[in-house]
Short mmCIF file of the C-alpha atoms (twelve columns), coordinates in Angstrom:
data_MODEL
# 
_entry.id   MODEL 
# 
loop_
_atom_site.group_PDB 
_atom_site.id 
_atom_site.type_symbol 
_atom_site.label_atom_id 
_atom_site.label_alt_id 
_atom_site.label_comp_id 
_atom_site.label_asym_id 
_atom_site.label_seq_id 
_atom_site.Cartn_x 
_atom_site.Cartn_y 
_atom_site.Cartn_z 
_atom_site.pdbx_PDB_model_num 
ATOM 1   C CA . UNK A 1   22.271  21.985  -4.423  1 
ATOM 2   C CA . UNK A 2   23.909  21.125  -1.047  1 
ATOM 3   C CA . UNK A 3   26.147  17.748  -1.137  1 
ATOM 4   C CA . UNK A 4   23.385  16.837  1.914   1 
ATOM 5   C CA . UNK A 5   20.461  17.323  -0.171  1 
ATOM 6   C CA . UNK A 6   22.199  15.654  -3.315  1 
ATOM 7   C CA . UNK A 7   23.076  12.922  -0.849  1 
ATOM 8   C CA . UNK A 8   19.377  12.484  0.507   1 
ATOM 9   C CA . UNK A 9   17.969  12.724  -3.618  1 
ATOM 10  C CA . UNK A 10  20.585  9.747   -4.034  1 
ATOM 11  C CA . UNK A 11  19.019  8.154   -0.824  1 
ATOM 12  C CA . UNK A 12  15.189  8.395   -1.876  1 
ATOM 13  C CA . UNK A 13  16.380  7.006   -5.656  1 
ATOM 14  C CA . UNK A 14  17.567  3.640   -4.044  1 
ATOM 15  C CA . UNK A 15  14.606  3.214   -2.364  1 
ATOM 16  C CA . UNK A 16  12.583  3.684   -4.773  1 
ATOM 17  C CA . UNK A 17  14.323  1.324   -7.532  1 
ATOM 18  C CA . UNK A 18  13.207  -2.324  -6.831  1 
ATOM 19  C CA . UNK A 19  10.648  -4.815  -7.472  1 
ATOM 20  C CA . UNK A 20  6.924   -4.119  -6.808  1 
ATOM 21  C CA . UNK A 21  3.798   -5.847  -6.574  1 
ATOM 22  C CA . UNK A 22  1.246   -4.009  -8.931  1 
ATOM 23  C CA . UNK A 23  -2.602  -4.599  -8.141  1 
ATOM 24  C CA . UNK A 24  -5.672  -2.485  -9.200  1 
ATOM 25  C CA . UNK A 25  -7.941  -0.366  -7.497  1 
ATOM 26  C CA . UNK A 26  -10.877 1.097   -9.117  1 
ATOM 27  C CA . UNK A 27  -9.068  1.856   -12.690 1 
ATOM 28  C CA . UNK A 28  -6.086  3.038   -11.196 1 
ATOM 29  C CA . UNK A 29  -2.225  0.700   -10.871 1 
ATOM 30  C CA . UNK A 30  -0.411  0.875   -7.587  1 
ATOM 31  C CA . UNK A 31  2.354   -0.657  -6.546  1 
ATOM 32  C CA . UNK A 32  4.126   -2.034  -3.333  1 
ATOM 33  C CA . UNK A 33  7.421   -3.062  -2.667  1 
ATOM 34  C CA . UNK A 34  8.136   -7.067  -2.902  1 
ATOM 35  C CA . UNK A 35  9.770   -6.996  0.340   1 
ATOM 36  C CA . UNK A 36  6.884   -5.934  2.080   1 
ATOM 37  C CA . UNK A 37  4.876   -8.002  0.989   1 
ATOM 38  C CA . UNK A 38  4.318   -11.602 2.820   1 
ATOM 39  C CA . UNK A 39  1.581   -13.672 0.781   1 
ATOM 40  C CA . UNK A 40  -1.153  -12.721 -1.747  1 
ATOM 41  C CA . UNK A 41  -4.723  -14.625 -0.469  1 
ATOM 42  C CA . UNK A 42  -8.265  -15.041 -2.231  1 
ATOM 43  C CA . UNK A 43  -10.990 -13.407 -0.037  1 
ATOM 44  C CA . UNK A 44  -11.822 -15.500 3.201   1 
ATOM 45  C CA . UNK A 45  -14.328 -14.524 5.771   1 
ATOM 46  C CA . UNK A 46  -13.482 -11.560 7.732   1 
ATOM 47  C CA . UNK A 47  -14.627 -11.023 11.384  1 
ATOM 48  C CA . UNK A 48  -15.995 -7.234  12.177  1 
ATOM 49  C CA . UNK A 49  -14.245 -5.990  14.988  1 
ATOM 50  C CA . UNK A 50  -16.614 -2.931  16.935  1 
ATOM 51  C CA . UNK A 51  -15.645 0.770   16.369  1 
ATOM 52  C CA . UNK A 52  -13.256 0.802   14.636  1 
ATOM 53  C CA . UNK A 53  -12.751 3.097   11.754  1 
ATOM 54  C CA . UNK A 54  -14.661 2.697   8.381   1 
ATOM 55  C CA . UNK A 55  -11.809 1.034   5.970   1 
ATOM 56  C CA . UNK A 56  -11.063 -1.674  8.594   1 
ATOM 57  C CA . UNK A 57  -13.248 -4.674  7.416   1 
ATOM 58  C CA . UNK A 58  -12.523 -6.800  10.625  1 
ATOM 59  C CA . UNK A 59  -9.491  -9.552  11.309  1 
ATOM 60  C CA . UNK A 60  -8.762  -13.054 9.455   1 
ATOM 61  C CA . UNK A 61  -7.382  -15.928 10.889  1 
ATOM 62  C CA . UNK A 62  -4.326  -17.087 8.746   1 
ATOM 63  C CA . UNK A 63  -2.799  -20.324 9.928   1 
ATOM 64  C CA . UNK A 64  -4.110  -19.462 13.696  1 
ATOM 65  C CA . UNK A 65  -2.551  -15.929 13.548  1 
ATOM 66  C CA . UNK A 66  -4.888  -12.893 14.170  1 
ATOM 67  C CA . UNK A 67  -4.270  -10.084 11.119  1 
ATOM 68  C CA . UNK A 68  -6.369  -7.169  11.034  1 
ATOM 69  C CA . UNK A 69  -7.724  -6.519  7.150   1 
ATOM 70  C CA . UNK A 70  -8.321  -2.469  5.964   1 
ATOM 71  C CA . UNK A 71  -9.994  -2.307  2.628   1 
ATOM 72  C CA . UNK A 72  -7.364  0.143   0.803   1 
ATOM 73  C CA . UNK A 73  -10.864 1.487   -1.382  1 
ATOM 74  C CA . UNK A 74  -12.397 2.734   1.749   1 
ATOM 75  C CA . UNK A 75  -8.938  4.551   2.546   1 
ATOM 76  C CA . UNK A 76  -8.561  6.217   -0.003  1 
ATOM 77  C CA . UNK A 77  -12.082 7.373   -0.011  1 
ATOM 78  C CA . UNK A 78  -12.928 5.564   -2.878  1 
ATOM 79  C CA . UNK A 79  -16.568 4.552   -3.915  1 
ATOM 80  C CA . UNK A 80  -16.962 0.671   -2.818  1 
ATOM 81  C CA . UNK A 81  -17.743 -2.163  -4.543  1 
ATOM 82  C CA . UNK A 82  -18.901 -5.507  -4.166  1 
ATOM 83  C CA . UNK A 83  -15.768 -8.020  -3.781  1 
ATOM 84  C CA . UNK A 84  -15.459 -10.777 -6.662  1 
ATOM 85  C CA . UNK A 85  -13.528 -13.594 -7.555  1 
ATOM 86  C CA . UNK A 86  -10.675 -11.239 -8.400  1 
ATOM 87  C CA . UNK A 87  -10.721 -9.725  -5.510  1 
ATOM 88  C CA . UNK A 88  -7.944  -10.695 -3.091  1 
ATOM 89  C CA . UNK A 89  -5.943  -9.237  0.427   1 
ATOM 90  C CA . UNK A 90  -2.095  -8.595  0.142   1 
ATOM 91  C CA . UNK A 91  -0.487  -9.035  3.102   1 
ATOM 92  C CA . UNK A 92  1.795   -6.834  3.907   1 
ATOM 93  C CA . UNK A 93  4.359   -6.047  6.934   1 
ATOM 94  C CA . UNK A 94  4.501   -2.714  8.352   1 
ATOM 95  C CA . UNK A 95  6.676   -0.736  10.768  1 
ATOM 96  C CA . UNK A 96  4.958   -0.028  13.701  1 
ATOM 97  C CA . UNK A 97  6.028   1.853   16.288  1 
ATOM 98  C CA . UNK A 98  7.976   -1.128  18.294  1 
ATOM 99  C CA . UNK A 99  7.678   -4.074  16.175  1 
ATOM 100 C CA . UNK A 100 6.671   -5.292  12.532  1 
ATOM 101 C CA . UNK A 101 2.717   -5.800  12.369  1 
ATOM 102 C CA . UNK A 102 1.297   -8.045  9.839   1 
ATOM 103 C CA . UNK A 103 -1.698  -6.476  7.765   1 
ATOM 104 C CA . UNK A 104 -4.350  -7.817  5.076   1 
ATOM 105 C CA . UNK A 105 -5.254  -4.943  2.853   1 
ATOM 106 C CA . UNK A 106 -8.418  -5.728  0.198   1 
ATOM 107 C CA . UNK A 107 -7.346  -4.774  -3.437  1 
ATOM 108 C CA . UNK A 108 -9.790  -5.238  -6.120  1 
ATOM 109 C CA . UNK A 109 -7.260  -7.344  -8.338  1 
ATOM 110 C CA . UNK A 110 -3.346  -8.222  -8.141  1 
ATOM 111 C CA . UNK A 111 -1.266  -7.933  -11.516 1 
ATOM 112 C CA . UNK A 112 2.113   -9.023  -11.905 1 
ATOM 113 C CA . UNK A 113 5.072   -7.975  -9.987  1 
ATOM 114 C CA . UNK A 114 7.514   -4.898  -11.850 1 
ATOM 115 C CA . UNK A 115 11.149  -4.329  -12.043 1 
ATOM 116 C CA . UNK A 116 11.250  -0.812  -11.977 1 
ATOM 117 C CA . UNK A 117 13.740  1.294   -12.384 1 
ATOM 118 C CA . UNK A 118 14.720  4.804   -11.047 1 
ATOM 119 C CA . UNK A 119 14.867  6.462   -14.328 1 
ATOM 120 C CA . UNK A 120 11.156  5.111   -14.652 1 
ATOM 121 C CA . UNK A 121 10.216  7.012   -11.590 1 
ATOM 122 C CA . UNK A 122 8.955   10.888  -11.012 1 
ATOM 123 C CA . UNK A 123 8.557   12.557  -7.912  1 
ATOM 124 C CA . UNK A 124 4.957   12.630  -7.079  1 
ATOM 125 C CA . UNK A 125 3.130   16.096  -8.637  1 
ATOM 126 C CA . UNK A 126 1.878   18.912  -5.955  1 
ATOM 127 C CA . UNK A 127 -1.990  18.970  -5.071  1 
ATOM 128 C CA . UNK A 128 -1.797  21.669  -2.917  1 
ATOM 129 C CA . UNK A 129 -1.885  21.905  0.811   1 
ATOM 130 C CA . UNK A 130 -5.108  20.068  1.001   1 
ATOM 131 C CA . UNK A 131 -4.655  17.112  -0.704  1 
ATOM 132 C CA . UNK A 132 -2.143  14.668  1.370   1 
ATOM 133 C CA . UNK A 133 0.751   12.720  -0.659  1 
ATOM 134 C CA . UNK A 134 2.913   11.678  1.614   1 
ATOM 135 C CA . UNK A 135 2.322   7.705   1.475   1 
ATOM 136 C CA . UNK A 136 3.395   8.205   -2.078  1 
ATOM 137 C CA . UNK A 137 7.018   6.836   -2.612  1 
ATOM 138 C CA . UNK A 138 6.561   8.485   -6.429  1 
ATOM 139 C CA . UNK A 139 4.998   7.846   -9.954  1 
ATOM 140 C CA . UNK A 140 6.256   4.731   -12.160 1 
ATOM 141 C CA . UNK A 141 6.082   5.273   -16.283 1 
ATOM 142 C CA . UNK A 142 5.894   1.501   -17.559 1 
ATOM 143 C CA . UNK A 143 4.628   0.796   -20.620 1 
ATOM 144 C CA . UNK A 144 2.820   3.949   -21.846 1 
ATOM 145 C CA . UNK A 145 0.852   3.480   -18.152 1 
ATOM 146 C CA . UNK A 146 1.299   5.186   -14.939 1 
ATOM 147 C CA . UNK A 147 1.777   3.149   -12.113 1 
ATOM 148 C CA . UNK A 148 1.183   4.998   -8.421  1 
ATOM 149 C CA . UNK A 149 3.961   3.330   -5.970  1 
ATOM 150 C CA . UNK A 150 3.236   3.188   -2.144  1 
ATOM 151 C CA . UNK A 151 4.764   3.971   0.721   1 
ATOM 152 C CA . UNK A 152 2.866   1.074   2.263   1 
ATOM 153 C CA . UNK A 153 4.594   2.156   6.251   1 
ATOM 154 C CA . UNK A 154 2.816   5.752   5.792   1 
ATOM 155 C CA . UNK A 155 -0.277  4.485   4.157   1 
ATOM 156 C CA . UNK A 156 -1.616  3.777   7.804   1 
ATOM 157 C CA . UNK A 157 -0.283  6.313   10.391  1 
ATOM 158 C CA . UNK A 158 0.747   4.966   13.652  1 
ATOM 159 C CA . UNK A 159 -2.158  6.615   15.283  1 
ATOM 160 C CA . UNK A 160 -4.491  5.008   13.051  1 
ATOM 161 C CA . UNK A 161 -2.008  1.378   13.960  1 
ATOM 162 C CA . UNK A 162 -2.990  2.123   17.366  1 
ATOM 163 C CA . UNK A 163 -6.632  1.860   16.666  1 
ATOM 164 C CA . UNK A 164 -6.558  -1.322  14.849  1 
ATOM 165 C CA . UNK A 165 -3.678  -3.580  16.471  1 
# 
C-alpha cells in the first residue's frame, strides 16, 4: 500500500469515529453524525410543495424559517407507513453546493446517540454495480447489532438539492 492511500485509509477512519445519532427505519439502525444534526422535532404539519419528487413530503415552518422535509423511507425505496407518535423529523445541515441548507428528514423513531469507535466500524460490503452505496460512511458493530452510518451530504445529491431548495 502507497503512503497516499495509507494516508487517505487514516483520513476516512477519523471521519468516521465520532458520535452519532441512531434512529430506526423500518427494522433497520442508522446513524448520523451529531454534528450534523441541528434539533430532533415531533411530526408537525407539512405543506406539499407541487412536483417535486416522491420522498419530499413538502416544507415546515420552524420558528418562521422555511425547511424542506424528505421522508428518508420513500428514499430509500422503502414500503411506507403511516406516521405515529414515534415518528419524528431530524434536522439535519447539509453541504450544498454554495452554502449549508437546513433539511427535515422523517424517521420512523430516534434512539439514543452512540460513541462509536473506529475499531467498531467496517467498510461497507460490495452489492455489485447495481446497487448504489456511496451515502454509506460504513457499518457500526455495537452491541451484537449492526448499525448502518450515513453519509447524510451524499444521501441527497446536489441535483436532487436543486430540485427541492
Amino acid at each position: 500500500m502507497s503512503d497516499k492511500e495509507q494516508m487517505e485509509q487514516v483520513a476516512s477512519a477519523v471521519q468516521r469515529e465520532g458520535k452519532y445519532l441512531t434512529f430506526a427505519l423500518a427494522d433497520e439502525e442508522y446513524g448520523i453524525g451529531i454534528l450534523k444534526v441541528k434539533e430532533i422535532i415531533g411530526m408537525m404539519a407539512i405543506t406539499p410543495v407541487p412536483q417535486t419528487p416522491g420522498y419530499v413530503k413538502g416544507v415546515i415552518n420552524l420558528r418562521g424559517k422555511v425547511i424542506p422535509v424528505v421522508d428518508l423511507r420513500s428514499k430509500f425505496e422503502m414500503e411506507t407507513i403511516d406516521y405515529t407518535d414515534r415518528t419524528c423529523i431530524i434536522v439535519v445541515e447539509i453541504e450544498g453546493k454554495e452554502e449549508r441548507i437546513q433539511i427535515g428528514i422523517v424517521v420512523d423513531t430516534v434512539s439514543e446517540v452512540l460513541n462509536v469507535r473506529e475499531a467498531d466500524v467496517e467498510d461497507t460490503p460490495t452489492f455489485g454495480t447495481s446497487v448504489n452505496t456511496e451515502f454509506i460512511l460504513g457499518m457500526a458493530k455495537i452491541e451484537g447489532s449492526v448499525k448502518i452510518l450515513l453519509d447524510i451530504d451524499a444521501v441527497l445529491s446536489a441535483k436532487e438539492l436543486s430540485q427541492i431548495v
